[in-house]
PyMOL CGO cylinders between C-alpha atoms (Angstrom):
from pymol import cmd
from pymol.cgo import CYLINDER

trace = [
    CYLINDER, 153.53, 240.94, 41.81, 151.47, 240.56, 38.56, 0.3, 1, 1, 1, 1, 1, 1,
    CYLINDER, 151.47, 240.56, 38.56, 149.33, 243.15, 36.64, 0.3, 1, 1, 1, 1, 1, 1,
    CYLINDER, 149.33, 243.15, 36.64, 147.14, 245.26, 38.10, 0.3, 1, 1, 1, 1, 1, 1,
    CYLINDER, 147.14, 245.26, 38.10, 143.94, 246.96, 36.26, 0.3, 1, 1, 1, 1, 1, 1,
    CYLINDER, 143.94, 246.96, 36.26, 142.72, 250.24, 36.82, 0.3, 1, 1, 1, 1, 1, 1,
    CYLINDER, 142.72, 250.24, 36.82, 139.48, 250.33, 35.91, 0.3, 1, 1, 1, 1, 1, 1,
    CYLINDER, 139.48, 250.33, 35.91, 136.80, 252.75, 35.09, 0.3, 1, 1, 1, 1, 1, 1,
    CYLINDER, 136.80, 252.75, 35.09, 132.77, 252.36, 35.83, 0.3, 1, 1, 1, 1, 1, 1,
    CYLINDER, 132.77, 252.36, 35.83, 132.32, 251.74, 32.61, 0.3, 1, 1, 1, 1, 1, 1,
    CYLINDER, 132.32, 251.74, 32.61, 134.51, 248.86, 32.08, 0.3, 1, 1, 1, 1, 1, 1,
    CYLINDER, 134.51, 248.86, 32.08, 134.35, 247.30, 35.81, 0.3, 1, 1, 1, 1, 1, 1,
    CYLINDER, 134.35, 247.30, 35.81, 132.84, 244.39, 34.15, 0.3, 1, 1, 1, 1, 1, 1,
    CYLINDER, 132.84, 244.39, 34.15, 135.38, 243.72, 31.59, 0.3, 1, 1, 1, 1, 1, 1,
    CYLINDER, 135.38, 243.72, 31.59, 137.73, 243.91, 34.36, 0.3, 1, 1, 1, 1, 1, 1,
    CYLINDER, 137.73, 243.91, 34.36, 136.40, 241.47, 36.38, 0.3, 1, 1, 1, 1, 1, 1,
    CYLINDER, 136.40, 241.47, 36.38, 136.31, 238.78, 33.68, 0.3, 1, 1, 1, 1, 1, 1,
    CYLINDER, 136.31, 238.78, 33.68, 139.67, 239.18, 32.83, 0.3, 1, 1, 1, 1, 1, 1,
    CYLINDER, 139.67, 239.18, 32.83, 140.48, 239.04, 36.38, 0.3, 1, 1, 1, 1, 1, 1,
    CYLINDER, 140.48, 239.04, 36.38, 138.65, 236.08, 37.09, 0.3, 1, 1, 1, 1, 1, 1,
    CYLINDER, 138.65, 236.08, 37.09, 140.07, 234.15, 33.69, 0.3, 1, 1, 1, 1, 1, 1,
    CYLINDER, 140.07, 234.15, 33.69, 143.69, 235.38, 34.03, 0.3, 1, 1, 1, 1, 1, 1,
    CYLINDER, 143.69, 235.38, 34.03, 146.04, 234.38, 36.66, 0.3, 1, 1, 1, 1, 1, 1,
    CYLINDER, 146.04, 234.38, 36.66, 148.98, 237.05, 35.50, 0.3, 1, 1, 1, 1, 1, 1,
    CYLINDER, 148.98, 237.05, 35.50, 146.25, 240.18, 36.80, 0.3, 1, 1, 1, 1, 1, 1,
    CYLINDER, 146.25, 240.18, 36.80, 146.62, 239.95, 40.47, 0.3, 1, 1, 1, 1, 1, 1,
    CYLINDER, 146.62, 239.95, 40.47, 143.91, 243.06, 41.21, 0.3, 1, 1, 1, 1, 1, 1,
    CYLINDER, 143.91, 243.06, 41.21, 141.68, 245.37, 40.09, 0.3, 1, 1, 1, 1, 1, 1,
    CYLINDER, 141.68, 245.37, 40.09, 141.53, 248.82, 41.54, 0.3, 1, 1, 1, 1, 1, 1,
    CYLINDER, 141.53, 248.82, 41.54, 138.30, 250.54, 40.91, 0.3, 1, 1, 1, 1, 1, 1,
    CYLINDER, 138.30, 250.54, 40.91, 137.31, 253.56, 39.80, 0.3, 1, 1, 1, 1, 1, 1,
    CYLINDER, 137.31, 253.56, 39.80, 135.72, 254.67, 43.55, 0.3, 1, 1, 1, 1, 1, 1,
    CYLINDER, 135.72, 254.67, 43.55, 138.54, 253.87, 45.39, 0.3, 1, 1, 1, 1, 1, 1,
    CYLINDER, 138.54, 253.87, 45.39, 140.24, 255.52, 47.22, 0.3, 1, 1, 1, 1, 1, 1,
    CYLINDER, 140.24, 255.52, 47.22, 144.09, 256.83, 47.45, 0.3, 1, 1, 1, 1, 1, 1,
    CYLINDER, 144.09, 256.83, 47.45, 144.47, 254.68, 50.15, 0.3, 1, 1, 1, 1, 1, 1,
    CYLINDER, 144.47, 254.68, 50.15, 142.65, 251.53, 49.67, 0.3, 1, 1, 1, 1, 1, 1,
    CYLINDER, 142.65, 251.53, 49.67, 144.61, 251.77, 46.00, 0.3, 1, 1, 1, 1, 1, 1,
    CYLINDER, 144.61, 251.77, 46.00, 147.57, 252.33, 48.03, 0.3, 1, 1, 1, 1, 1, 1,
    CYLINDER, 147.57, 252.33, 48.03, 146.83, 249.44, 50.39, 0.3, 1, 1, 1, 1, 1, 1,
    CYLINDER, 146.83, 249.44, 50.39, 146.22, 247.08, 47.69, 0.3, 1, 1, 1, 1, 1, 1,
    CYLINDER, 146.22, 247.08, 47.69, 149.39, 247.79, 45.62, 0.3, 1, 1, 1, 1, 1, 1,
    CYLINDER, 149.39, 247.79, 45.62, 150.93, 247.22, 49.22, 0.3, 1, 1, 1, 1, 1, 1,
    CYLINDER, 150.93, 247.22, 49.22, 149.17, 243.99, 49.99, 0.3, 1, 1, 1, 1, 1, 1,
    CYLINDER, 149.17, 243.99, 49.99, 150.54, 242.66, 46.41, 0.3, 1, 1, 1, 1, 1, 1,
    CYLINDER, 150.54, 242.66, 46.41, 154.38, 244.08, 46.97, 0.3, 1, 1, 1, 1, 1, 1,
    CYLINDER, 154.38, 244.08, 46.97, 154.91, 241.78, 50.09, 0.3, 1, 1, 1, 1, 1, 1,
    CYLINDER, 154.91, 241.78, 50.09, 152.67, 238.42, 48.39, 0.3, 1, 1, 1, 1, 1, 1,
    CYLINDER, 152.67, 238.42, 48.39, 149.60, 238.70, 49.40, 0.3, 1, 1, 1, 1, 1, 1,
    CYLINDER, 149.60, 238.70, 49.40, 146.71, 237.02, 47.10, 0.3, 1, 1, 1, 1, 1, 1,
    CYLINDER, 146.71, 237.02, 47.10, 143.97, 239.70, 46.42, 0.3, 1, 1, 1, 1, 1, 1,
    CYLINDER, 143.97, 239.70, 46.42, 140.70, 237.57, 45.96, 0.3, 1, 1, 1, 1, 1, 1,
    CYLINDER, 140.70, 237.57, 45.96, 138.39, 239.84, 46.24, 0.3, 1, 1, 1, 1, 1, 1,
    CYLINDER, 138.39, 239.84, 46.24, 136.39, 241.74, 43.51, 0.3, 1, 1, 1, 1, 1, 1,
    CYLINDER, 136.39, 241.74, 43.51, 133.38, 244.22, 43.25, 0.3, 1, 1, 1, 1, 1, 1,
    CYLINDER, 133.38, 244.22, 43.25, 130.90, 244.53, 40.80, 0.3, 1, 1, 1, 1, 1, 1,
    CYLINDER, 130.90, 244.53, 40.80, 129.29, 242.17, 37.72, 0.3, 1, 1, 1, 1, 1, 1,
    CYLINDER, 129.29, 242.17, 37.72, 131.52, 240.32, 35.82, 0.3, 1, 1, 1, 1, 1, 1,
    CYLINDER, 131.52, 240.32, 35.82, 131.08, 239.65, 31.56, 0.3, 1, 1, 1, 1, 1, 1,
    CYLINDER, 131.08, 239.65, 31.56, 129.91, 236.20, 31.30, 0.3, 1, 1, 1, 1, 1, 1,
    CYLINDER, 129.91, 236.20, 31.30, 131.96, 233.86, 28.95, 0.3, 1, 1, 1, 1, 1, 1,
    CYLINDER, 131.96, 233.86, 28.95, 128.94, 234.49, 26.30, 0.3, 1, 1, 1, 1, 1, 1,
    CYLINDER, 128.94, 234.49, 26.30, 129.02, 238.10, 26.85, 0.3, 1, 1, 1, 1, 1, 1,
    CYLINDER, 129.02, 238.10, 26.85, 132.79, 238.49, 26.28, 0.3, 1, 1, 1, 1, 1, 1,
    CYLINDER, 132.79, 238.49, 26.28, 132.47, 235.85, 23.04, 0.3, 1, 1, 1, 1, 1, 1,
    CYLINDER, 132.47, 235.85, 23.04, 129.60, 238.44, 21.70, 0.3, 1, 1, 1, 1, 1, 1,
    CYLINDER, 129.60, 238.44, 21.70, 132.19, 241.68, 23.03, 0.3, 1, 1, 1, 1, 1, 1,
    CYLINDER, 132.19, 241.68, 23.03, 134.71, 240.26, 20.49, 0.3, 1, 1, 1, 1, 1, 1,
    CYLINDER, 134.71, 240.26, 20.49, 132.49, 239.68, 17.79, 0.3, 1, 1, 1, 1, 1, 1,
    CYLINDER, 132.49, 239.68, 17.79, 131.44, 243.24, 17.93, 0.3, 1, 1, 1, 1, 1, 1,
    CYLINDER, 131.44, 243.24, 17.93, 134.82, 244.71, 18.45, 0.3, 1, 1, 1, 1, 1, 1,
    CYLINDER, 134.82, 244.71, 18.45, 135.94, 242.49, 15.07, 0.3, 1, 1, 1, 1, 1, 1,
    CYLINDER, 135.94, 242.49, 15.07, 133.06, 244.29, 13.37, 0.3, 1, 1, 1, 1, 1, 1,
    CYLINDER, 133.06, 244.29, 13.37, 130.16, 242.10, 13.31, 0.3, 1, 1, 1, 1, 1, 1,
    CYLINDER, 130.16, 242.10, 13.31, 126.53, 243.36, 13.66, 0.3, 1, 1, 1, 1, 1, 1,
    CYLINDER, 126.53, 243.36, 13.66, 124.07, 241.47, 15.89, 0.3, 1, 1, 1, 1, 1, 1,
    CYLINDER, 124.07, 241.47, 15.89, 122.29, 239.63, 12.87, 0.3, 1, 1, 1, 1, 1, 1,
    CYLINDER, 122.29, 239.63, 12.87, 126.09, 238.34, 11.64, 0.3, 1, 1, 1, 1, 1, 1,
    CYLINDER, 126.09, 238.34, 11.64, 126.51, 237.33, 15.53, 0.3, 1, 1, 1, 1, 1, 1,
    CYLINDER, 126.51, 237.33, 15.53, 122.94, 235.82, 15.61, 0.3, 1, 1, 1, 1, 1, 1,
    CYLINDER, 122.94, 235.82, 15.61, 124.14, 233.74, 12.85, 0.3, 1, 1, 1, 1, 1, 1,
    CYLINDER, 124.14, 233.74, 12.85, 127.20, 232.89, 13.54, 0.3, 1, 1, 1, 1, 1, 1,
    CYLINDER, 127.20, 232.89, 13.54, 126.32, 231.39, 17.51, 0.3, 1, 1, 1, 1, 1, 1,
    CYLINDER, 126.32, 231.39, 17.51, 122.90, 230.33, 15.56, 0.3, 1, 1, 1, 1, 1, 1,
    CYLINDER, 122.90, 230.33, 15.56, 121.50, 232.09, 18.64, 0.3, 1, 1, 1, 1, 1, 1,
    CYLINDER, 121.50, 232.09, 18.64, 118.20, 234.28, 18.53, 0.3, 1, 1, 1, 1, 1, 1,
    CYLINDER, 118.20, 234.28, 18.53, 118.59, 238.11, 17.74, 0.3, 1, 1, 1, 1, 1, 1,
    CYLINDER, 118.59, 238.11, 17.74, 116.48, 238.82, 21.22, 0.3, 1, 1, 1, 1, 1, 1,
    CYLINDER, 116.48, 238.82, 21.22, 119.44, 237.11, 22.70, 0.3, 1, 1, 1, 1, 1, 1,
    CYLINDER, 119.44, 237.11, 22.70, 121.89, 239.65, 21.06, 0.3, 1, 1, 1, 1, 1, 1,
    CYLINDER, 121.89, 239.65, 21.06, 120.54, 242.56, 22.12, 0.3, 1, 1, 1, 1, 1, 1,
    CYLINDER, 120.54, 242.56, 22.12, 119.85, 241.08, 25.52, 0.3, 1, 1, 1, 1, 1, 1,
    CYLINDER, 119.85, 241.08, 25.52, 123.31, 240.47, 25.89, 0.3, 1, 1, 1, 1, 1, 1,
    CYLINDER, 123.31, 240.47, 25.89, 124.70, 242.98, 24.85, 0.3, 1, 1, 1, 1, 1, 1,
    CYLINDER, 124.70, 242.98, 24.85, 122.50, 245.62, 27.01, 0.3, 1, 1, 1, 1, 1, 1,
    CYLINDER, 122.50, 245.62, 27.01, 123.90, 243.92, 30.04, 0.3, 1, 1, 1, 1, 1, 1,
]
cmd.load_cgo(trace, "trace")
Protein backbone atom coordinates (compact mmCIF):
# COMPACT_ATOMS: atom_id res chain seq x y z
CA UNK A 1 0.00 0.00 0.00
CA UNK A 2 2.70 2.64 0.81
CA UNK A 3 2.48 5.90 2.90
CA UNK A 4 -0.03 8.15 2.62
CA UNK A 5 0.26 12.08 3.61
CA UNK A 6 -2.30 14.04 5.08
CA UNK A 7 -1.69 17.28 4.37
CA UNK A 8 -2.66 20.68 5.46
CA UNK A 9 -3.01 24.05 3.13
CA UNK A 10 -0.16 25.13 4.41
CA UNK A 11 2.13 22.40 3.58
CA UNK A 12 0.29 21.08 0.23
CA UNK A 13 3.42 22.02 -1.44
CA UNK A 14 5.83 20.18 0.62
CA UNK A 15 3.62 17.34 0.08
CA UNK A 16 3.64 17.28 -3.35
CA UNK A 17 7.44 17.27 -3.69
CA UNK A 18 7.86 14.55 -1.55
CA UNK A 19 5.25 12.82 -3.41
CA UNK A 20 6.60 13.40 -6.64
CA UNK A 21 10.46 12.43 -5.42
CA UNK A 22 9.44 9.39 -3.30
CA UNK A 23 8.09 6.24 -4.59
CA UNK A 24 7.28 4.68 -0.85
CA UNK A 25 4.24 7.77 -0.53
CA UNK A 26 1.59 6.38 -2.70
CA UNK A 27 -1.00 9.60 -2.05
CA UNK A 28 -1.66 12.64 -0.68
CA UNK A 29 -5.00 13.44 0.84
CA UNK A 30 -5.65 17.08 1.10
CA UNK A 31 -6.77 19.20 3.47
CA UNK A 32 -10.36 19.99 1.40
CA UNK A 33 -11.23 16.68 0.90
CA UNK A 34 -13.67 15.13 1.67
CA UNK A 35 -14.66 11.94 4.01
CA UNK A 36 -15.33 10.22 1.07
CA UNK A 37 -12.94 11.05 -1.60
CA UNK A 38 -10.28 10.32 1.52
CA UNK A 39 -12.17 7.24 1.92
CA UNK A 40 -12.11 6.41 -1.80
CA UNK A 41 -8.53 6.97 -2.11
CA UNK A 42 -7.37 4.84 0.89
CA UNK A 43 -9.74 2.30 -1.00
CA UNK A 44 -8.26 2.73 -4.43
CA UNK A 45 -4.65 2.03 -2.71
CA UNK A 46 -5.96 -1.20 -0.49
CA UNK A 47 -6.85 -3.23 -3.73
CA UNK A 48 -3.41 -1.73 -5.99
CA UNK A 49 -4.39 0.89 -7.62
CA UNK A 50 -1.58 3.64 -8.61
CA UNK A 51 -2.81 7.14 -7.44
CA UNK A 52 -1.12 9.61 -9.99
CA UNK A 53 -2.82 12.33 -9.49
CA UNK A 54 -1.98 15.47 -7.36
CA UNK A 55 -3.41 19.05 -6.69
CA UNK A 56 -1.76 22.06 -6.03
CA UNK A 57 2.10 23.64 -6.52
CA UNK A 58 4.76 21.55 -5.80
CA UNK A 59 8.45 22.88 -3.95
CA UNK A 60 10.86 22.98 -6.69
CA UNK A 61 14.18 21.03 -6.11
CA UNK A 62 15.78 24.69 -5.34
CA UNK A 63 13.02 25.57 -3.10
CA UNK A 64 13.24 22.38 -0.97
CA UNK A 65 17.42 22.74 -1.04
CA UNK A 66 16.74 26.51 0.40
CA UNK A 67 13.66 24.77 2.94
CA UNK A 68 16.54 22.71 4.45
CA UNK A 69 18.94 25.29 4.74
CA UNK A 70 16.54 27.29 6.72
CA UNK A 71 15.22 24.51 8.82
CA UNK A 72 19.24 23.71 9.69
CA UNK A 73 19.36 27.34 10.80
CA UNK A 74 20.78 29.36 8.13
CA UNK A 75 19.67 32.96 7.34
CA UNK A 76 19.17 34.04 3.71
CA UNK A 77 22.64 35.92 3.47
CA UNK A 78 24.45 32.38 4.83
CA UNK A 79 22.14 30.65 2.00
CA UNK A 80 23.02 33.44 -0.55
CA UNK A 81 26.48 32.45 0.11
CA UNK A 82 26.53 29.21 0.34
CA UNK A 83 24.46 28.50 -3.40
CA UNK A 84 26.60 31.82 -4.38
CA UNK A 85 23.10 32.81 -5.52
CA UNK A 86 21.74 36.53 -5.25
CA UNK A 87 19.88 37.54 -1.95
CA UNK A 88 16.74 38.75 -4.35
CA UNK A 89 16.74 35.13 -5.22
CA UNK A 90 16.38 34.10 -1.49
CA UNK A 91 13.68 35.93 -0.61
CA UNK A 92 12.02 35.21 -3.93
CA UNK A 93 12.17 31.76 -3.17
CA UNK A 94 11.35 31.52 -0.25
CA UNK A 95 7.98 33.76 -0.56
CA UNK A 96 6.78 31.16 -2.96
Amino acid sequence: MGIVLVSDRNMQSLANYWRKHNSAISAVIYNDDGLDVANEKIRQLFIGRYLSFTRGNTLTQMEFTIMGYMVSGYNPYQIAEVLDMDIRSIYDLTQQ
